[in-house]
N, C-alpha and C positions, 0 to 999 in steps of 0.2 A: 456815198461810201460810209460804212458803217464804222463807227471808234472802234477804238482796236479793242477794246477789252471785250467786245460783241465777240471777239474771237476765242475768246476761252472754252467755250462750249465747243462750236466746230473743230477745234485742236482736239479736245479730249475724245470727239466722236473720229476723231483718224484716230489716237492710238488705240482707246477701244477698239477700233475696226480691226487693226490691225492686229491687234494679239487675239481676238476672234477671229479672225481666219487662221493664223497660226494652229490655235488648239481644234479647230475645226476639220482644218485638211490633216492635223496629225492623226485626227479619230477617222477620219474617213481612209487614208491610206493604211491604215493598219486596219482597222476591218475588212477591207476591198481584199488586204493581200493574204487574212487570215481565210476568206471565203474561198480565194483560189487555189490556197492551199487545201481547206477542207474537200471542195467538189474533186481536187485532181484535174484544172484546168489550167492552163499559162496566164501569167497576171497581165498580161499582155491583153487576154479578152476581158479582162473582168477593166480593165482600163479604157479597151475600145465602147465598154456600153454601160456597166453601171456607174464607173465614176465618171467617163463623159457624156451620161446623158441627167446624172444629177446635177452635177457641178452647171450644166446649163440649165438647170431650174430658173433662175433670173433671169436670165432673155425672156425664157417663154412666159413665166409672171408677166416681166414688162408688156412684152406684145400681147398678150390673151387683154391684159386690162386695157392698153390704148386700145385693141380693135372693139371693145365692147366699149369702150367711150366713146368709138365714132372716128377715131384719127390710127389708122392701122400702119398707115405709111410709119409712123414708128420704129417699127418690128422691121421693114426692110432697113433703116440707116443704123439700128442698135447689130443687127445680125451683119449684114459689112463691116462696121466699126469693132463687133468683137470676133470676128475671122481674122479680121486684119492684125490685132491685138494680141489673141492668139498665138499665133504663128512667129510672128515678127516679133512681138515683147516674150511675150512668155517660155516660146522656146528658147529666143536669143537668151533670155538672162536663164531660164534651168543649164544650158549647156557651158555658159561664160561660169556655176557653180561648178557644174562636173560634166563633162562630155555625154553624151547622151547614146548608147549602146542602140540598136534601130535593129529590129528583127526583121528577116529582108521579104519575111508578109506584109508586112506594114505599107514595106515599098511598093510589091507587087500588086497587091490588093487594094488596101484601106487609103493610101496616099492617091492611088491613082480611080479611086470611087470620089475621094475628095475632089480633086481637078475634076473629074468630069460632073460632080454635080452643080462645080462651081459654073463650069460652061453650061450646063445644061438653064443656069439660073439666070445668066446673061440671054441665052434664045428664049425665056419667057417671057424678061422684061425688054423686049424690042418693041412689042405694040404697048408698051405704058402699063402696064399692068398685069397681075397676079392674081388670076379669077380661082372660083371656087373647083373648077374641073383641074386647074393647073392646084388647087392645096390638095386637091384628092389623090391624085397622081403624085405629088410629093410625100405626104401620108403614106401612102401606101409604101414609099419607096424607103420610110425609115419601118417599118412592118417589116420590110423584107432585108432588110441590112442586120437587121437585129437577128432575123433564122438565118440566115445566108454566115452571118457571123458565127454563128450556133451552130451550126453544121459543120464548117470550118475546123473549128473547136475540137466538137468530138472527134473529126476524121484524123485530127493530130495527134490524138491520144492513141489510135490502135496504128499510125502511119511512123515505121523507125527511119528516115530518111533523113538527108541530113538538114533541112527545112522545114522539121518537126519544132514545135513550139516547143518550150523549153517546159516543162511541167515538176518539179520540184517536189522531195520523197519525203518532206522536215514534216512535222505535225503539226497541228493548228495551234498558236499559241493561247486560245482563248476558248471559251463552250461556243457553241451554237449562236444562243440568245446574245452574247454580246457582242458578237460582230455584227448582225444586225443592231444591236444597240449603239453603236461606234460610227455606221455608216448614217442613220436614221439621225441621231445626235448630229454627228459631225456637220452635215449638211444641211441643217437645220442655223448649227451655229457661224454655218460660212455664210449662209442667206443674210440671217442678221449683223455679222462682219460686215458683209457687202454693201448691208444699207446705210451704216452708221457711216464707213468710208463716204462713202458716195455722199450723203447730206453734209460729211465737213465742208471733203472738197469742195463742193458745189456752190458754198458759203465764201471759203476762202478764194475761189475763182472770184467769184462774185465782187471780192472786196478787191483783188487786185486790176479788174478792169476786164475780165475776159468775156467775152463775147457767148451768148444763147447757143450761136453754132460751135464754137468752139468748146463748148462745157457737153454738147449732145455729142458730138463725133468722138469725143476723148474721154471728157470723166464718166460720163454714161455707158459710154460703150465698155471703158476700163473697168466702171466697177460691177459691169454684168459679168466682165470676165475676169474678177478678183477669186472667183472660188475656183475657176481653173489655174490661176498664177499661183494662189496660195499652195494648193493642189500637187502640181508639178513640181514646185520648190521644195516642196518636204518631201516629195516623193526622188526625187534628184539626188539631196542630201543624204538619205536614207538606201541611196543605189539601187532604189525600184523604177529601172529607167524605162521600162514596159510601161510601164502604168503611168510615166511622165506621157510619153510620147503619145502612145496610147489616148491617156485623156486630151490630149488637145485635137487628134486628127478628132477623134471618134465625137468630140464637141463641134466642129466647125461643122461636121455631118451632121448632127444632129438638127443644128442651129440653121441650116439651110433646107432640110427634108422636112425636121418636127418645128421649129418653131414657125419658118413660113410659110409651112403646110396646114397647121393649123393654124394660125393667123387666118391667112385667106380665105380657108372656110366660115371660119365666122365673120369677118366682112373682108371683098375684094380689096387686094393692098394698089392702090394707084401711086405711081412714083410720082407726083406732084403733092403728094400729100403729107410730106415726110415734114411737118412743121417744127418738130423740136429740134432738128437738125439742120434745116436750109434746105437746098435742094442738092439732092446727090447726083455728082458731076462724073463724068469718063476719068476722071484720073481716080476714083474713089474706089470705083469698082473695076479697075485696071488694077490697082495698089492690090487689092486685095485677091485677083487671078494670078496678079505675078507671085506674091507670096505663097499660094496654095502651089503655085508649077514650080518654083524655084527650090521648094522645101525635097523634092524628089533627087537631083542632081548632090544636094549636097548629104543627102543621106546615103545614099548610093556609095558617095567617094570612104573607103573604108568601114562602111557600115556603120559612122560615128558620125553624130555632129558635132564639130569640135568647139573649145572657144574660141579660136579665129573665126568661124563660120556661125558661133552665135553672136558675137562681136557685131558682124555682118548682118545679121537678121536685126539685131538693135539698132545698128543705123538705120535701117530701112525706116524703123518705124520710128524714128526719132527725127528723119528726113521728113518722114507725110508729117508729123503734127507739125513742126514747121512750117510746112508746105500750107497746112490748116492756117496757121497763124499769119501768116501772110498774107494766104487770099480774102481773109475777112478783116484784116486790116486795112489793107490799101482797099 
């Protein structure tokens, strides 16, 4: 156990971290939402794909490098741990700041591509593994999420119905170039948030006694998914509850089509391989179906998720780490 003063450093790399992802997700939600304004689409889609498929940049970092190091199993126990984390932290605390407004596409559509990619990723890993014909087939299936989203889009904008996206007549508050500037920056500066986080904690786990698996299922998985938490919290605050919601389904999808799609092309992910985490058990990836199926029912119930119901999503995932803490204890 290292003297305490060894802690100075890892303390100053959490709040660095932390006010890095603050100013990060602020630049990223305000370009995202100046883009959707400018195109004339709902921030709704600019939520389901560019901020949820930036903001999972660090999963796919993580897994692209462990499967090029030879250890790909990686990529499946960071992409469980941050679906799980997702859903269960991140919406539970955006919703316990401000209830969460759910556009009933999200439901229809985007939530229920979510559960079924989630089942579909359970009938892959039945024979033990995640070959390159199953990344191809998943690749392909975030290709087509992304046009199928796009088409969506447009057909909303010439469709007056009353399950028409919401598309907003305000003007762009900013030129062109700096909304790309805002989202290129911002996600740039949540990556590096994300790493400084992630090296405290990892330090300060470290000194209080926690366990290799317990630091990979939690603070690794957390801090791949600290640019979605940051993300949705500014985006929550600021009542861009599209672009909350939005980035976390349209990450989990992501995070199960692109990151373990590409993953396994470059080397098959075998679930015995998963070393920086232990071995991934039936309750891990049962946690993580339940939350993906459960998020549908309470969206539904008034079109909100309320803070009782994110309340309820924080348990859940304040239950599994527990649950974590336990099993690798005793």
């Amino acid at each position: 156990m290292p003297p305490t003063a060894d802690l100075a450093y890892p303390i100053l790399f959490l709040i660095a971290g932390v006010l890095l992802l603050y100013f990060g997700a602020e630049g990223l939600v305000r370009g995202s939402a100046s883009i959707a304004l400018r195109m004339r689409i709902a921030p709704l889609i600019v939520g389901l794909t560019i901020v949820a498929f930036g903001t999972s940049s660090p999963e796919l970092v993580v897994s692209i490098s462990a499967a090029l190091k030879g250890n790909p199993g990686i990529a499946l126990g960071n992409v469980i741990g941050s679906n799980i984390c997702n859903i269960a932290l991140i919406l539970g605390i955006a919703a316990i700041v401000r209830p969460i407004k759910v556009n009933i596409k999200v439901i229809k559509v985007d939530i229920s591509i979510m559960i079924g990619i989630t089942l579909l990723l359970i009938l892959m890993l039945l024979d033990g593994e995640i070959d390159r014909i199953d990344g191809i087939l998943l690749t392909i299936g975030v290709i087509s999420y992304c046009f199928f989203t796009i088409f969506l889009a447009k057909n909303s904008n010439t469709n007056n119905d009353e399950n028409e996206l919401e598309v907003s007549d305000e003007k762009p508050p900013h030129k062109k170039w700096l909304d790309i500037v805002f989202i290129v920056v911002g996600l740039a500066i949540l990556i590096v948030g994300a790493n400084l986080f992630v090296s405290g904690a990892t330090v300060i786990a470290e000194y209080l006694g926690a366990s290799d698996i317990i630091i990979g299922l939690t603070i690794v998985a957390f801090g791949t998914s600290l640019p979605e938490l940051a993300t949705s919290l500014v985006a929550s605050i600021k009542g861009e509850s599209d672009i909350s919601i939005g980035n976390v389904v349209g990450s989990n999808i992501f995070n199960i089509l692109g990151v373990l799609g590409i993953t396994s092309i470059i080397h098959p992910i075998y679930v015995g391989e998963i070393s920086m985490t232990g071995t991934i058990t039936p309750v891990d990836v049962g946690v993580m179906v339940l939350v993906a199926i459960i998020i549908s029912p309470l969206a539904w119930s008034k079109l909100t998720i309320s803070r009782i119901e994110g309340a309820f999503l924080l348990f859940i995932y304040i239950g599994y780490v527990f649950y974590l803490y336990t099993k690798t204890d005793g």
